[in-house]
FIKE-842052 format. One record per atom (N, C-alpha, C): x negated, z negated, y negated; residue in three letters. Coordinates in steps of 0.02 Angstrom, whole numbers, plus 50000, padded with zeros to 5 digits. Each point is the difference from the previous one (the first is absolute). Last residue first. Layout:
XZYALA...
end
This chain:
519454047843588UNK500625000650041UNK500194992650033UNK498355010949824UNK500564998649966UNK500574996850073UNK497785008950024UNK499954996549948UNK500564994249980UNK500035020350127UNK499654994650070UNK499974993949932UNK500425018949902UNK500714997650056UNK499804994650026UNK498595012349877UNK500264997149961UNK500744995550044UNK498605014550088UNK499454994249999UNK500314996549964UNK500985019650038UNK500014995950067UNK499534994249977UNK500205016849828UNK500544997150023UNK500264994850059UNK497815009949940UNK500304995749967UNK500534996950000UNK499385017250139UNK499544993950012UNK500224994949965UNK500755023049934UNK500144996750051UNK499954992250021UNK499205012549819UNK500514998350011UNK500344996050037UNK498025011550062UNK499794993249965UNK500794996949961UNK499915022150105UNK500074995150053UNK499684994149965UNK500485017849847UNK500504996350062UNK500154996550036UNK497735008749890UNK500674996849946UNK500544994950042UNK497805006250138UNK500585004249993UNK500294994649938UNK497395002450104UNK500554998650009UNK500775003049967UNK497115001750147UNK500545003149926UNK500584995650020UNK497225006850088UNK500624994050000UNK500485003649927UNK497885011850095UNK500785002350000UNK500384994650012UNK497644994050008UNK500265004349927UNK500735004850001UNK499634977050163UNK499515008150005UNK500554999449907UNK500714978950115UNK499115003250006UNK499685008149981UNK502784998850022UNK499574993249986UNK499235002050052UNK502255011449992UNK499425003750023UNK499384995049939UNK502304992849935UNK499885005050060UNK499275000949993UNK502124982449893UNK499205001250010UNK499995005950026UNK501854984449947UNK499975006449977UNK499115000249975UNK500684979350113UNK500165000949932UNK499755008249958UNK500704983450254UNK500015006949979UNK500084998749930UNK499494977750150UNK500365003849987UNK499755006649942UNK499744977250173UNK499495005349948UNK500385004450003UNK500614973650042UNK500185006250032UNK499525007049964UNK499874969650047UNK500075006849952UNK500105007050056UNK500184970950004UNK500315005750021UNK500015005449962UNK498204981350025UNK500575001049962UNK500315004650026UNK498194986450098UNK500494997150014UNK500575003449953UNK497605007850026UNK500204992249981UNK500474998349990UNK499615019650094UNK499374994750034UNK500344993449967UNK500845018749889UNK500634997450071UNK499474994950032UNK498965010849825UNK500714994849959UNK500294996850092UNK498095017550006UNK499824990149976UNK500644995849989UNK500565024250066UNK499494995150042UNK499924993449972UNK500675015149835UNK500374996450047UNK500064999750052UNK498505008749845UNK500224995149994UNK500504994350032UNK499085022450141UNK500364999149927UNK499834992449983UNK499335021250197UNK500034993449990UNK500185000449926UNK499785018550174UNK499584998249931UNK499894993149985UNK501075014450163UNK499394995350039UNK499694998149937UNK502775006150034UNK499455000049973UNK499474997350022UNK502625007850044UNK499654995550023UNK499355000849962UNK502655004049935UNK499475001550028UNK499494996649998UNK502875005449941UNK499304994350033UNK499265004649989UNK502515001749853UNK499535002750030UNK499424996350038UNK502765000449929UNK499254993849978UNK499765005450041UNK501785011649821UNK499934997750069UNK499284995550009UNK501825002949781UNK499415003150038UNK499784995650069UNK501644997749824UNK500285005550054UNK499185002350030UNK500464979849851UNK499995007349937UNK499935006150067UNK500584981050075UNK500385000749936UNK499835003449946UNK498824993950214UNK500805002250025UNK500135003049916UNK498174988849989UNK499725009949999UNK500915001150034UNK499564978049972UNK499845002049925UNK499975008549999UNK500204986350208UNK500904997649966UNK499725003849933UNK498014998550143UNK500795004750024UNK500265001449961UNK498574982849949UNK499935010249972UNK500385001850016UNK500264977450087UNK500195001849914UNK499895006549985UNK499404992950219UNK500595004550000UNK500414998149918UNK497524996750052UNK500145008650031UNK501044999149980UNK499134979649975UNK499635004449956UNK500195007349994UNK500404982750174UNK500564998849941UNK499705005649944UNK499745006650283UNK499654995749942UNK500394999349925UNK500625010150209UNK500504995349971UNK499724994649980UNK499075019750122UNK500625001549963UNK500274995449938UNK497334997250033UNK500714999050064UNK500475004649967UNK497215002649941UNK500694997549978UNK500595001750037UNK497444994050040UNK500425003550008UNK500555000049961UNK497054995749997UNK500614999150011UNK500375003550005UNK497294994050005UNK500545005449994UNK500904993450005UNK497654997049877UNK500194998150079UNK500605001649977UNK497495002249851UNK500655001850025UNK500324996150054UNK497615000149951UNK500295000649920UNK500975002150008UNK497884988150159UNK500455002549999UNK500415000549951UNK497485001050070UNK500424996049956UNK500535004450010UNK497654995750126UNK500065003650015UNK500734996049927UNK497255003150126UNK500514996549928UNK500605002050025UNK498154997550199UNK500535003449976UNK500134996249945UNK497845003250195UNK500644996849944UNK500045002749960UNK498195004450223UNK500515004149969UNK500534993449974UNK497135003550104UNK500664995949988UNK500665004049960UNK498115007650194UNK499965000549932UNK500514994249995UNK499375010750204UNK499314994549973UNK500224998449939UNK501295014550156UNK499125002249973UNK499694995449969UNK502054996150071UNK499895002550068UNK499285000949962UNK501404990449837UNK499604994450062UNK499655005350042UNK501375011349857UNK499334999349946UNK499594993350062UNK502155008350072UNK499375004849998UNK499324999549972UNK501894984350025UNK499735000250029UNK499415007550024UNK501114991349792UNK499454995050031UNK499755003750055UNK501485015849883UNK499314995949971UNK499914995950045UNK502025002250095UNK499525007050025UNK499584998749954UNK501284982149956UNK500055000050066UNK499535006550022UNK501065000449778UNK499344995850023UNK499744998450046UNK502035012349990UNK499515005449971UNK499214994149994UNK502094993150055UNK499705005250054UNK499465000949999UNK501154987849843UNK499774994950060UNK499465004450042UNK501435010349844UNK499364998149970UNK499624995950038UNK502165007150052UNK499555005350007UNK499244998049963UNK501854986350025UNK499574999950064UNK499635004149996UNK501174994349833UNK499494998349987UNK499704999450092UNK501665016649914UNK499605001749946UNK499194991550020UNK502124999050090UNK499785004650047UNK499195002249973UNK501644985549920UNK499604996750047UNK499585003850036UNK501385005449815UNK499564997250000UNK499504997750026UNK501485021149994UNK500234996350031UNK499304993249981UNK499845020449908UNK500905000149974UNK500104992350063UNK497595009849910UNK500235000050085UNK500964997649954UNK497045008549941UNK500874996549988UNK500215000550054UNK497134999349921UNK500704998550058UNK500734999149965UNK497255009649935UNK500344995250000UNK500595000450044UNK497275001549933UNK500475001450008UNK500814996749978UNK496925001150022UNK500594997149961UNK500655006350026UNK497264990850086UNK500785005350027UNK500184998849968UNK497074995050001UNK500804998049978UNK500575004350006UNK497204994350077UNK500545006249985UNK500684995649980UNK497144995350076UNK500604998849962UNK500435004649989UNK497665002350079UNK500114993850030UNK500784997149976UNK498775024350059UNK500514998249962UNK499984991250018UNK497805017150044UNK500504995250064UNK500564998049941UNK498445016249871UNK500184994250034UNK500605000250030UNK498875019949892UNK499504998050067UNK500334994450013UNK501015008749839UNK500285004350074UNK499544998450053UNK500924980949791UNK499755006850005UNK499845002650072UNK501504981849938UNK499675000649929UNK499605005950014UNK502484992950094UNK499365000950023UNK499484999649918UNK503024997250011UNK499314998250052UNK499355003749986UNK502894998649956UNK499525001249960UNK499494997850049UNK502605010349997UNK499224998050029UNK499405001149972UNK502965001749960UNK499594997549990UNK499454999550014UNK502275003850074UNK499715002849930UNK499495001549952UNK501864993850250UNK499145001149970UNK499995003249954UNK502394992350113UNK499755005049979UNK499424997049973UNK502314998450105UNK499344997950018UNK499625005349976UNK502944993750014UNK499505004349993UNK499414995749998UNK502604997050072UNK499424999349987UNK499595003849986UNK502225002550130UNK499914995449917UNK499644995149957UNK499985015750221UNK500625004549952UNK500074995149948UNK497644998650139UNK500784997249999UNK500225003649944UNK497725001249991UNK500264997750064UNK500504997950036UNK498895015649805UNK500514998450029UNK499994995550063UNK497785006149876UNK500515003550003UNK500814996849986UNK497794993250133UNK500095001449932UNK500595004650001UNK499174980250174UNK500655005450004UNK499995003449921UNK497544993550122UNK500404995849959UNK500745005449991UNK497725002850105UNK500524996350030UNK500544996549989UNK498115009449896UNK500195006950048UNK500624997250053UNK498844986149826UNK500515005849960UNK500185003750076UNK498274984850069UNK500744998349986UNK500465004449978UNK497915006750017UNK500174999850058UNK500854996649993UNK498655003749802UNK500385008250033UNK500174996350083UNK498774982849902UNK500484999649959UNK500525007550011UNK497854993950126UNK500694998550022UNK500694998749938UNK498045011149940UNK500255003350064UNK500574994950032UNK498934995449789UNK500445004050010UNK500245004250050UNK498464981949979UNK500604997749988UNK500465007750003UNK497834995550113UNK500365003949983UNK500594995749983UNK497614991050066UNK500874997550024UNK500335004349958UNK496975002550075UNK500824998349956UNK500394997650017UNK497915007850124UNK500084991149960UNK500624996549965UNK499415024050102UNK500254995450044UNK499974991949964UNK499205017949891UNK500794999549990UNK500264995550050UNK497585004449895UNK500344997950060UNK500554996750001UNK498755018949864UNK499584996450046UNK500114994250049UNK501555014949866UNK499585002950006UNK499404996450071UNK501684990449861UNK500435004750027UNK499445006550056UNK499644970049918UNK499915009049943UNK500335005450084UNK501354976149938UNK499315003050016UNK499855005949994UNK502034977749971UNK499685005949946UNK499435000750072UNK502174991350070UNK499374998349999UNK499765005249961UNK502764991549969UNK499405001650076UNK499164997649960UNK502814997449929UNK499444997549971UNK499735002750080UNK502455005649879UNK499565000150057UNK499164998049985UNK502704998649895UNK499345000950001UNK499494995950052UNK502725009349901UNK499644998150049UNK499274998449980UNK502265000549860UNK499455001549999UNK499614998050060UNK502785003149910UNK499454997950046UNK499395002649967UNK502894997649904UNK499335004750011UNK499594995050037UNK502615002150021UNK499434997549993UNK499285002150016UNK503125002049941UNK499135002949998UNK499494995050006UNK502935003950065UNK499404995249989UNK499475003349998UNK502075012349936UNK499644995650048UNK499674994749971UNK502655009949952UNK499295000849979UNK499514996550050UNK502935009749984UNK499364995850025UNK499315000249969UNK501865008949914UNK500554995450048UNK499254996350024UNK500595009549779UNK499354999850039UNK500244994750065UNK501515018049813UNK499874992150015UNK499335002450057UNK501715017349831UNK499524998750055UNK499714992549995UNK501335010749835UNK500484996950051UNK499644998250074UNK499285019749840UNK500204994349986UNK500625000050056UNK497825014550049UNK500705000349981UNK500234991449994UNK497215001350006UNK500565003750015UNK500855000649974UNK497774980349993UNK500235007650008UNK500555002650045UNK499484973349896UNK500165003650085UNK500055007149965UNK499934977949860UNK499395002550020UNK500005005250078UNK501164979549869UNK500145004449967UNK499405005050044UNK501004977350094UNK499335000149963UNK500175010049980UNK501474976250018UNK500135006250000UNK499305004649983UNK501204972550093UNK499475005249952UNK500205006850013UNK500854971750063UNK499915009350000UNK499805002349962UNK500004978949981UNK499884996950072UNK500165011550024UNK499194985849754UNK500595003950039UNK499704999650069UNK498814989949839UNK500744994550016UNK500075003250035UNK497435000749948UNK500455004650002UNK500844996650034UNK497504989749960UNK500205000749940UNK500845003750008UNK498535000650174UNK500324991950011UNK500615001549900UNK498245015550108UNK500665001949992UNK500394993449993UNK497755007149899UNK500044992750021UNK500915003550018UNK497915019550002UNK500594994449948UNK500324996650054UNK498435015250094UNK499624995949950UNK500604996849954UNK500455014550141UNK499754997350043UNK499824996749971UNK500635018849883UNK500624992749996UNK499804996050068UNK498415015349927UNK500154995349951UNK500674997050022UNK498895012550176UNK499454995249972UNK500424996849946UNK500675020650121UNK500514996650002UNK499444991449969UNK499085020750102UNK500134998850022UNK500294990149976UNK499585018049835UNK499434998950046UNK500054992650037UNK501645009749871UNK499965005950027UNK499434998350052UNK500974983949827UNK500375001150087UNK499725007850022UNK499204987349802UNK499505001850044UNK500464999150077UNK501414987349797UNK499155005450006UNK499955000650064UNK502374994049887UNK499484998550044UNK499505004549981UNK502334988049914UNK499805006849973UNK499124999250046UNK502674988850002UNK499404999250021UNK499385005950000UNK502534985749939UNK499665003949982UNK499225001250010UNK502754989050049UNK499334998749990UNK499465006549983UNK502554990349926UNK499755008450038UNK499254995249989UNK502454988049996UNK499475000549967UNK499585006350059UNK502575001649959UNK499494995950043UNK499385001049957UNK502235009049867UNK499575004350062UNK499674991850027UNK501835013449812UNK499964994750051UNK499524999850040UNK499955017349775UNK500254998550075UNK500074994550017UNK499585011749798UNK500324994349980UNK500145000150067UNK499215019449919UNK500534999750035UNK500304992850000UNK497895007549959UNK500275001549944UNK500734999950011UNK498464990450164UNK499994996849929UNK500545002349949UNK499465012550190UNK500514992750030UNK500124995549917UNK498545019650008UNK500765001950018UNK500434992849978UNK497704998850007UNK500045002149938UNK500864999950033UNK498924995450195UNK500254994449940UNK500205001249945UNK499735019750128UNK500394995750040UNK499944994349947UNK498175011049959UNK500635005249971UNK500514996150032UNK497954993250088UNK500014998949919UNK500825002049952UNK499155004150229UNK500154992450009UNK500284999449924UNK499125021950036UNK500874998250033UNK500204991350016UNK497815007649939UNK500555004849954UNK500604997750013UNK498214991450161UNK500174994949932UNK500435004149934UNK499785013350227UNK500274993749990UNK500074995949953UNK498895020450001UNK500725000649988UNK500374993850021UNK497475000449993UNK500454999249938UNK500695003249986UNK498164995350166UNK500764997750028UNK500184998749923UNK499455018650099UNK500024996050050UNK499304994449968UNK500555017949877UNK500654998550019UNK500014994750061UNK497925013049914UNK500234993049987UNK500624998650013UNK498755021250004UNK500544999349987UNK500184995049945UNK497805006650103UNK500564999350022UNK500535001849940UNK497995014549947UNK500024993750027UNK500704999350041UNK499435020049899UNK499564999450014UNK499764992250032UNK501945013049906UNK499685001250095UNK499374999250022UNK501634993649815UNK499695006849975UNK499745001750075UNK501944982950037UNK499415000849962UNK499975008249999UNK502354994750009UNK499674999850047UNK499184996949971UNK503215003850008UNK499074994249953UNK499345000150060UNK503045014649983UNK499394994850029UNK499445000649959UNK502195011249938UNK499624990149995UNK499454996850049UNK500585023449926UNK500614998350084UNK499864991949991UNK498405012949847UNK500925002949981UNK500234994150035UNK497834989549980UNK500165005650009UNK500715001849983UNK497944981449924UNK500755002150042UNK500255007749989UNK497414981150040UNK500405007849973UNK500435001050023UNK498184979749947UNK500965000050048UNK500105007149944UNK497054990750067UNK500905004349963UNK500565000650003UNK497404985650048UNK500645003450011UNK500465000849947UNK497574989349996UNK500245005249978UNK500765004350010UNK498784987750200UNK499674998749926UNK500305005149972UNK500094997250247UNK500554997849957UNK499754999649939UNK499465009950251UNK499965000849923UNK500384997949968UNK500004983150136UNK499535006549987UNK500355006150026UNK501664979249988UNK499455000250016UNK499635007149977UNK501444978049876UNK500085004750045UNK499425004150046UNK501184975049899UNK499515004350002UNK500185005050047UNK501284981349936UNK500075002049952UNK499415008350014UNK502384991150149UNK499314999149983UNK499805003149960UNK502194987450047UNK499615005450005UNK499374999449992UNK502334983950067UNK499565001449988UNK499815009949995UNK501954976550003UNK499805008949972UNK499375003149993UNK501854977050071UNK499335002349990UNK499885008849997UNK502174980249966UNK499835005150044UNK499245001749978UNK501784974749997UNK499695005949975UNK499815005350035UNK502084983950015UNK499355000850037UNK499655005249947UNK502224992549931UNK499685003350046UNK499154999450022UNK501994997749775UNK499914991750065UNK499795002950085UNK499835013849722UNK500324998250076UNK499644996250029UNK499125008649782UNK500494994650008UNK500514997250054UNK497225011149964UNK500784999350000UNK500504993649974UNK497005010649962UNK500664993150005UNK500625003250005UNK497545009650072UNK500765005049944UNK500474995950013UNK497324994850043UNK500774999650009UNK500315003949950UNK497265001450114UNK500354998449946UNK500794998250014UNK497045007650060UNK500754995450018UNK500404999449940UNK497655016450090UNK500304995349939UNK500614997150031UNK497345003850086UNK500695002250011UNK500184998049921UNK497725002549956UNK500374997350056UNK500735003150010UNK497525009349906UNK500574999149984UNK500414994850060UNK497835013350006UNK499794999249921UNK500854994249986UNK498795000850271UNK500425003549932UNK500024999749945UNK499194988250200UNK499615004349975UNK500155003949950UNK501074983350151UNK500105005550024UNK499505005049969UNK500314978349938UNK499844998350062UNK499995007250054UNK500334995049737UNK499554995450035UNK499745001850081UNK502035008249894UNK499245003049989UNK499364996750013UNK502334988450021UNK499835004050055UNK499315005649973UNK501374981449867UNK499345001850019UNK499615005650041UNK502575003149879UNK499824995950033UNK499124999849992UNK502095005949833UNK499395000950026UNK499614997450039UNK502565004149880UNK499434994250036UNK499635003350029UNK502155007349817UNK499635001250093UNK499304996449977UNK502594998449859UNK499224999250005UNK499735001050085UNK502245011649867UNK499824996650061UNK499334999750002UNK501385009849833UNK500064993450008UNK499734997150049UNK499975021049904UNK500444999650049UNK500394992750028UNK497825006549887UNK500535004649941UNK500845000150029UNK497784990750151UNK500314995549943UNK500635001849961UNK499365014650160UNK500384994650024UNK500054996649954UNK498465015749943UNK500695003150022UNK500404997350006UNK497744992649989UNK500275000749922UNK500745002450001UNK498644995150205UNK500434994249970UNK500054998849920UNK499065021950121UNK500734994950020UNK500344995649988UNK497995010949931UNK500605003649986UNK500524995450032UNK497974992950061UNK500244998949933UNK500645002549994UNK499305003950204UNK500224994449978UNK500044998349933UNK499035020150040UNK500814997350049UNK500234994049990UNK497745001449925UNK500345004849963UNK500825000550019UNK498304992950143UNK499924994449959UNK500755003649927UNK499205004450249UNK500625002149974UNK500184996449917UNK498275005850207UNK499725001249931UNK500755000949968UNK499824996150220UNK499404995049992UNK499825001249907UNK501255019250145UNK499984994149994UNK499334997749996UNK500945017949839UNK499924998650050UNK499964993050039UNK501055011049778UNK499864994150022UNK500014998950112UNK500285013449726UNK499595000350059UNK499894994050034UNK502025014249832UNK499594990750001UNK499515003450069UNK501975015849957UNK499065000549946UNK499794992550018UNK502244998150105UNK499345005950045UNK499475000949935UNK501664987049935UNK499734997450056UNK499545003950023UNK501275010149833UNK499594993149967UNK499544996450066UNK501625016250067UNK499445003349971UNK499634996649972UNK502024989450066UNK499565002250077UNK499405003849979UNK501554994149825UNK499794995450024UNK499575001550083UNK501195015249882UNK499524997749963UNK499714995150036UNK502005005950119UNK499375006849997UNK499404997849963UNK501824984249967UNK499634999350078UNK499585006250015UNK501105001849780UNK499634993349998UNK499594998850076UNK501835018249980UNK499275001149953UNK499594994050006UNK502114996950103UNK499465005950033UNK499235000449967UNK501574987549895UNK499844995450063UNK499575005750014UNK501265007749825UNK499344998349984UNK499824995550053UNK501705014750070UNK499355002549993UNK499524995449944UNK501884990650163UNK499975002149943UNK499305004249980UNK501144998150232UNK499674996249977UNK500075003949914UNK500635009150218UNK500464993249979UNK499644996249952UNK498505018250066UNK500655001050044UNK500124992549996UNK498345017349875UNK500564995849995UNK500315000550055UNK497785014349931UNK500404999450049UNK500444990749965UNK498605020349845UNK500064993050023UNK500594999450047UNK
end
């Protein structure tokens, strides 16, 4: 067992407590179980969590949860979010610890550490503060579904409900002390092209090929990269019913980031602009679904959020780490609606694949900085 400044039954309890989290299966849309566990944890803690409707509206067996950790300082409150679902292979996982403290799965699923080293380390920070008899601000508490599939459950809670005006969304891989200086904007599309059914055989000249001018557009579209901070990308084509018919229907799904917003919605402007008018040149019609589940942002030097971490990693000597991401987080929606969150490093690595693992140490870690931002 790795210790560093901490009492080894804290150690032992935040190691346990991250293994209790990882056996729970709680992919998204199926966190019904996560959430139990949870607001049996918090109650034993004192803090009732709230169950919002949001299943209703997202499809899920479960809603967000909400809750407070009442202070007694004359401060503004702070928000703390994680999320509760994780993603495939996730049924059945294992937190296996090794000599050197790192926690890995059996290798046959994730991990889960992304993002049950966050609610470990949300959990262990109040236990602390409590047993310590701390001074602290009221701590909001925000436990989310279905942020893996594109961020749907805290899109679905009422943020009006939320005081703090900063947040802290728990949820960034890599070396602690790392922050998400930027995230994009995503928005998925569905094109569809409507032409003329006829037999392929006896007189194709009667048709309207949806899928020829549907490859005529793709062939004109910037996939890929079209800019150093964007991407474009087809995922999707569905069309024809068999090889003697003229295709009278085809559909494109895709999608678009872009780190700059506006850029992310000219590129979608573009991209309808070549459907119509290819699917017009042959006769066909070409519309678009299209939902923007993201919109990127930045964080300044001398955002108030970014420079509380500062002041919490200055003092346990660790340096701020930036980096940029095309993933997107919970915190997209929080900053859309007006809160100042920052996404910050909760001793994750190599998140999505069966070599996710985390570290004793660096969940230590985390704690200690989450407990700062808590207390400061």
């Amino acid at each position: 067992m790795i210790v560093t400044g901490k009492n080894e039954m804290s150690t032992q309890r935040l190691t346990d407590q991250f293994k209790k989290l990882v056996s729970i299966d709680s992919l998204s849309f199926h966190e019904r179980d996560m959430a139990d566990y949870l607001k049996e944890k918090m109650s034993s803690l004192g803090i009732d969590l709230l169950e919002d409707d949001s299943a209703e509206r997202t499809g899920g067996n479960c809603g967000n949860l909400y809750g407070c950790f009442h202070g007694s300082k004359d401060a503004e409150p702070l928000l703390f979010l994680a999320h509760m679902d994780t993603v495939a292979p996730g049924i059945g996982k294992k937190a296996i610890e090794h000599a050197d403290g790192t926690i890995t799965s059996d290798g046959s699923t994730v991990l889960g550490a992304d993002d049950a080293s966050a609610i470990a380390v949300i959990i262990e920070a109040i236990q602390e503060i409590q047993e310590e008899k701390l001074p602290h601000r009221d701590i909001e508490i925000l436990f989310t579904t279905a942020e893996e599939a594109y961020t749907v459950g805290v899109s679905a809670f009422d943020l009006s409900k939320i005081r703090a005006k900063k947040a802290f969304v728990l949820d960034v891989s890599g070396p602690v002390g790392g922050y998400q200086l930027t995230e994009p904007t995503l928005i998925s599309f569905t094109f569809t092209i409507k032409g003329k059914a006829s037999h392929a055989g006896f007189e194709p000249e009667e048709g309207v090929n949806a899928i020829l001018a549907a490859s005529r557009a793709i062939g004109r579209l910037p996939i890929g990269r079209p800019d150093d901070h964007s991407t474009f990308n087809i995922g999707v084509i569905n069309g024809g019913t068999a090889t003697n018919i003229v295709p009278d229907k085809v559909t494109v799904s895709g999608e678009i980031r872009s780190l700059v917003h506006e850029d992310a919605l000219k590129l979608l402007s573009r991209a309808e602009e070549i459907f119509k008018d290819e699917a017009e040149a042959l006769g066909a019609e070409a519309t678009v679904q299209h939902n923007t589940f993201l919109e990127a942002y930045r964080i300044a030097d001398d955002d108030p959020a970014f420079l509380m971490y500062k002041k919490a990693l200055d003092k346990h000597h660790i340096e701020p780490r930036d980096r940029k991401s095309f993933g997107g987080s919970d915190n997209n929606v929080l900053r859309r609606n007006g809160i100042d969150g920052l996404c910050i490093a909760n001793a994750m690595n190599k998140i999505h694949s069966c070599e996710e693992y985390t570290n004793i140490r660096d969940l230590e870690k985390v704690t200690a900085i989450v407990r700062e931002l808590m207390l400061n």
